[in-house]
Every structure is written in C-alpha cells, then in structure tokens.
C-alpha positions, 0 to 999 in steps of 0.5 A: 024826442019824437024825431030822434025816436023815428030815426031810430025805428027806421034804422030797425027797419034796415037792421041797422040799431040794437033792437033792445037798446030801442025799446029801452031808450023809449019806454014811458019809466027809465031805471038808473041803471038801464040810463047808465047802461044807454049812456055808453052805448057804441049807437050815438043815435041811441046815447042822442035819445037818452039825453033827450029824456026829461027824467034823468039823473043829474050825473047821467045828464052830466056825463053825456055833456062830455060825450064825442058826439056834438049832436048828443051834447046839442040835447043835452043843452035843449034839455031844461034838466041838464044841471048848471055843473054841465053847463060850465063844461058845455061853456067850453065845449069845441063844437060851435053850435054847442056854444051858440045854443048854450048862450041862447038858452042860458041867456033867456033863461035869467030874467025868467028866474024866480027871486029865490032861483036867483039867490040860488042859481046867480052865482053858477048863471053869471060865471057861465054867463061870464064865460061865453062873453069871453068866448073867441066866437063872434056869434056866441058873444052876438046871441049873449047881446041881443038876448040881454040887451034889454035885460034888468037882472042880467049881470052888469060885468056881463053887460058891460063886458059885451058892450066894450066888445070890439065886434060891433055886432056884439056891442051895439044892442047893449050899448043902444038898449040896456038900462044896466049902463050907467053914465060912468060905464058910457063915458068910460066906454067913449073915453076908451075911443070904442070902434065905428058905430058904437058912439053911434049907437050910444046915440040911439039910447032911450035916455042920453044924458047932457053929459054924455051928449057932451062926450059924444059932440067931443069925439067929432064923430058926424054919423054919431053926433047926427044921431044924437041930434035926431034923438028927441030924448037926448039931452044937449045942452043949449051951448053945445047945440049952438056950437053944433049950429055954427059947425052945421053950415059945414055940415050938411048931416046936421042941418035937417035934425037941427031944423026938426029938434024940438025946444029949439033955441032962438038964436039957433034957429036964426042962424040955421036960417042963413044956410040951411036949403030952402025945403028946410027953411020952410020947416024952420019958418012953418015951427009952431013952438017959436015966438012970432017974434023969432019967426018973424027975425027968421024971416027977415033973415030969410028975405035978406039971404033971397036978396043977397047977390052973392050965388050961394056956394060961391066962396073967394080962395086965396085969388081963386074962386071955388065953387062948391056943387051942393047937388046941382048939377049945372054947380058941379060941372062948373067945380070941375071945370074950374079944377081943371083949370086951377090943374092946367095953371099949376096951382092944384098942389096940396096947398089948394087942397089943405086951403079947401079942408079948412074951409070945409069945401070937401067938394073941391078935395073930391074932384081934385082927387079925382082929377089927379088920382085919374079915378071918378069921383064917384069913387072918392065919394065911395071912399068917404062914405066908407070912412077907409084909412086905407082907400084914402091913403091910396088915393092920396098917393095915386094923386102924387100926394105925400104921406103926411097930407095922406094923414091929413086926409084921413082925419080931416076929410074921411074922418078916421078915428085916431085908433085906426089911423094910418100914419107915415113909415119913417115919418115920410114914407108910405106904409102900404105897398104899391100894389096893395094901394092899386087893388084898393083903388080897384076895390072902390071902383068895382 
C-alpha cells in the first residue's frame, strides 16, 4: 500500500493523476460510495490503491477481481479480505502470475483454518483448490505441490490429483512427502506406470510399506529400487531383498545400499561377499549387527574369492572372451581391444550383443556401440545415464542395427519404461528420420 501511495504522489508531482481521486484512495475512513466511485476510476493505478485497502466491501473487492488491469487483480489476491466468491473468478483469471499467487495464497492459507472455518469455508477452499490442480500451467500445479505436500488437512482428491500429475515437478513432493497417500493411492499410482522419477520418489517416503516395496522392485526401475534400498525405513521383505542380492552382482547401483542396509539377512550378506569391490567388503566384514558366526562365513568367503585364480571380470562367451572394465583403466583398454578384434573377425553382429545384454555385461554393448556407431563411448554413457528412447535408437541404427534390436536396447540396456518406448514403424522400419537421428547423436556429444 505505501509503495502504491508513493507512485501515486510522484505522478501528482508531474500532473499526471486525479488529485482528488488521491486523496480520497488514502484517507484513514473510506465511504461505500467513494469505494464504488474509485473502483471505475479510468487511472489503474488509482483502482490498484483501492484493492490494497483492507476495509472494503465484499462486492467492492469482487468487482475489482475482474478489472483489465492484472496489477489490480494481483492485489486483490495479496488482499486477506477479498471473499472466496472472487477467488473462484481469479482461479480462472488469464494472467499467469494471477494464478500463481492465487495458489500460494490459498494453499497456505488451509492448514492455518481454524475447525469451524474449515466447516465453513471447506467446501468453497477445496473446489478452488480443485480448480488450480487442474490448471494447464505447470508452476500453478508446481506451488499447489510444494505448498501441500506435507499438509494433513489438505483435501486428499487434491493430493492425489497432484501426485499422478504428469510433470514430475508437480507430483514428486506429494508422492515423496504427504501423509494423505495412502497404500492403495501409491500402488494405484505404480500400477498406472507413472513417468521417470515418480517411483523414485515414492522411494523416498518417510514410510514405505513391504507391499509397495514390492510394487516398486516389480517395476525394474534401478534408480527407484537404489532409493528404496538406501531408505532405512523401507520395509522389504527378506525374499525380496534376497532376489535383489542375486541381481546385484549386475547391478552395481545396489551393492553399496545393500552392504549398508541395516537387519541384513545372513545369507545376503554372504552372497554380496562373493562380488561386491573390495572397499565394500571391508564394510561387510566391519558390521557390528552380524553373528561372529556370519562374519566369520564372510570371511571365509572372502579368503576363498582372494584365492581364486580366475581375474575378476573375466567371463567365457560362446568361444570368446569378454572382458569386462569395471573402472580400471588397464580392463577398459583391454575391452576395447578385444572389441576390435571380435569386429575385424566379423563375429561383432547383434548376436554378440543380445549374448552381453543377457549376461548383463553392459560394457561390452557400450564399446560396441561405439565402435560400430564411430562415436565415443562417453556418449553411449551419456545416452544410458539419460535413459533416452530416442538416443539409443539413433545409436543402434548408426551402428547398422535393426529396429527391433533398437527396441531391445531400450528395454534391456537404457531401460526405458514400457509407456515411452519407441517400437519399430511396419514392424521393421525405424520410426525416426535420418536426420532426427543425426542431430540427436550431435546432441549427446555436444
């Protein structure tokens, strides 16, 4: 209000305002009908004064909620007078900014009601609220999340609304935060296949039951599940956690939550000890909740593994060796090399390939791709970390691959999730033109 009133006398200063109409819009007691007069007043900045006062009249307040001027409607959302009737007008009001204020306020505003406001003022607060979780702007569903997300009175149709949202912006602090979700709401909400980063989220949650545990291991999602593992309150049943061990020594993502998982089960923990890096095994064995039993079976393993004369990583494939880098450089080249050499024998073909993504040997399929698509396989790693449909699909035809394989990669090696796979046009061809697929590869190697 002061900033307003001091535009305004610095316009008087030029000859540029009703002088009247001024000192009217500032005196300390306002009559009805100098409000209604001011309200048509041709100045905006005169009519944006008024909507700041606090002792207007309810249908003074609503008209102005209609006003051509956004900065008018932008006070009277700031304005704590301004009657719910307005609010459903400014719920649907043109200006974004209008919106976004509007949800701030409203959503703040409901776990500050009082129990008889919320019998009251419920019914008028949750259909707007209703109304904004619909809205088609991203940021006015965005400050509707972060707002209520944590929020034990919020209307639960609101919440669950927000958190099947499509935007992950929108969805994530609902699905990782509110206590309003129940079990059925979450596994509703998995079983509708939600986009990349909500099971994630969902990992994340104070409390995760064994049976959504359950549903988010069911889904294959590896950046969800390693959550899931690092979350001490997750529940995870000890048959699940026992499958998620076997799948480990594939998994690298998993080994470290695994070692670290407090209530560890025995027979997990001598499993992780036969491939699990050495830094972990030093965890493993340093455990303080293990049997000496356990530890001592650990160890054992352990000592059996540092004598075993097989190089680790080292794996026989249909005739060929493959080897795999795990990080160390001297491994890596060797991989490459024997790429190369598997290439110039004519036995690099999909065959090779489909061999290593069933054997989980990821780095063989990285440095063929890269061999064959003539790219580095920094980018292939560029293109698995983002989990693109697309940039796969453009690798796997720059390397002279067929559609169908192309799919295959994408389940199997990106791990794309079913709803946005790219599957093959006429059951052979590829869907994407030549030089969509060219700029995508530029894309990953900018």
């Amino acid at each position: 209000m002061i900033k307003l009133m001091s535009r305004l006398l610095t316009k008087i200063g030029i000859g540029g305002i009703d002088d009247a109409a001024v000192e009217i819009v500032s005196a300390d007691n306002l009559a009805y009908d100098d409000a209604r007069d001011l309200a048509r007043h041709p100045d905006p900045n005169i009519r944006q004064s008024l909507a700041a006062r606090k002792d207007l009249r309810p249908e003074v307040l609503y008209y102005l909620a209609e006003d051509d001027c956004p900065e008018v409607r932008l006070e009277i959302v700031a304005n704590e007078m301004t009657p719910s009737k307005a609010h459903f007008l400014l719920a649907h009001d043109r200006d974004e900014r209008v919106r976004c204020d509007l949800a701030y306020k409203i959503a703040r505003l409901t776990p500050e009601l009082s129990r008889e406001e919320q019998h009251r003022l419920q019914q008028v607060t949750y259909e707007i609220l209703e109304i904004l979780a619909r809205d088609q702007l991203v940021r006015v569903r965005q400050i509707l999340a972060e707002t209520l997300k944590d929020v034990a009175s919020a209307p639960p149709s609101v919440v669950k609304r927000l958190a099947m949202d499509t935007e992950l912006s929108v969805a994530a602090p609902v699905l990782e935060f509110s206590p309003l979700l129940t079990d059925d709401d979450i596994l509703e909400i998995i079983s509708c296949g939600p986009g990349q980063g909500a099971l994630s989220a969902i990992s994340r949650r104070p409390t995760v039951s064994a049976q959504v545990s359950d549903a988010i291991v069911d889904s294959d999602d590896i950046p969800a599940i390693t959550r899931l593992l690092a979350n001490p309150s997750a529940q995870i049943r000890e048959e699940t956690l026992d499958m998620l061990v076997e799948h480990a020594a594939k998994v690298k993502e998993w080994q470290s939550p695994l070692v670290h998982r407090s209530h560890l089960p025995v027979n997990a923990a001598k499993k992780l000890a036969t491939f699990v890096a050495d830094a972990l095994l030093e965890v493993l064995q340093a455990r303080s909740d293990l049997d000496p039993e356990t530890l001592r079976e650990v160890a054992l393993v352990v000592h059996r593994r540092l004598e075993s004369k097989e190089p680790e990583g080292h794996h026989e494939f249909d005739g060929m060796d493959t080897v795999c880098s795990n990080g160390d450089p001297d491994h890596g080249r060797a991989l490459s090399e024997h790429v190369q050499q598997l290439d110039a024998e004519g036995r690099l073909d999909e065959g090779a390939v489909d061999e290593a993504l069933r054997r989980g040997n990821h780095g063989f399929v990285t440095e063929t791709l890269a061999l064959k698509a003539g790219v580095s396989a920094r980018l292939v790693d560029k293109v698995v970390s983002a989990h693109s449909a697309k940039g796969i699909t453009a690798l796997a035809w720059k390397a002279g691959f067929g559609m169908r394989f192309a799919v295959k990669l994408q389940t199997r090696f990106v791990r794309v999730g079913p709803k946005d796979i790219i599957n093959a046009q006429n059951g052979i061809e590829y869907p994407l033109s030549e030089d969509e697929m060219e700029w995508l590869i530029e894309f990953f190697g900018s």
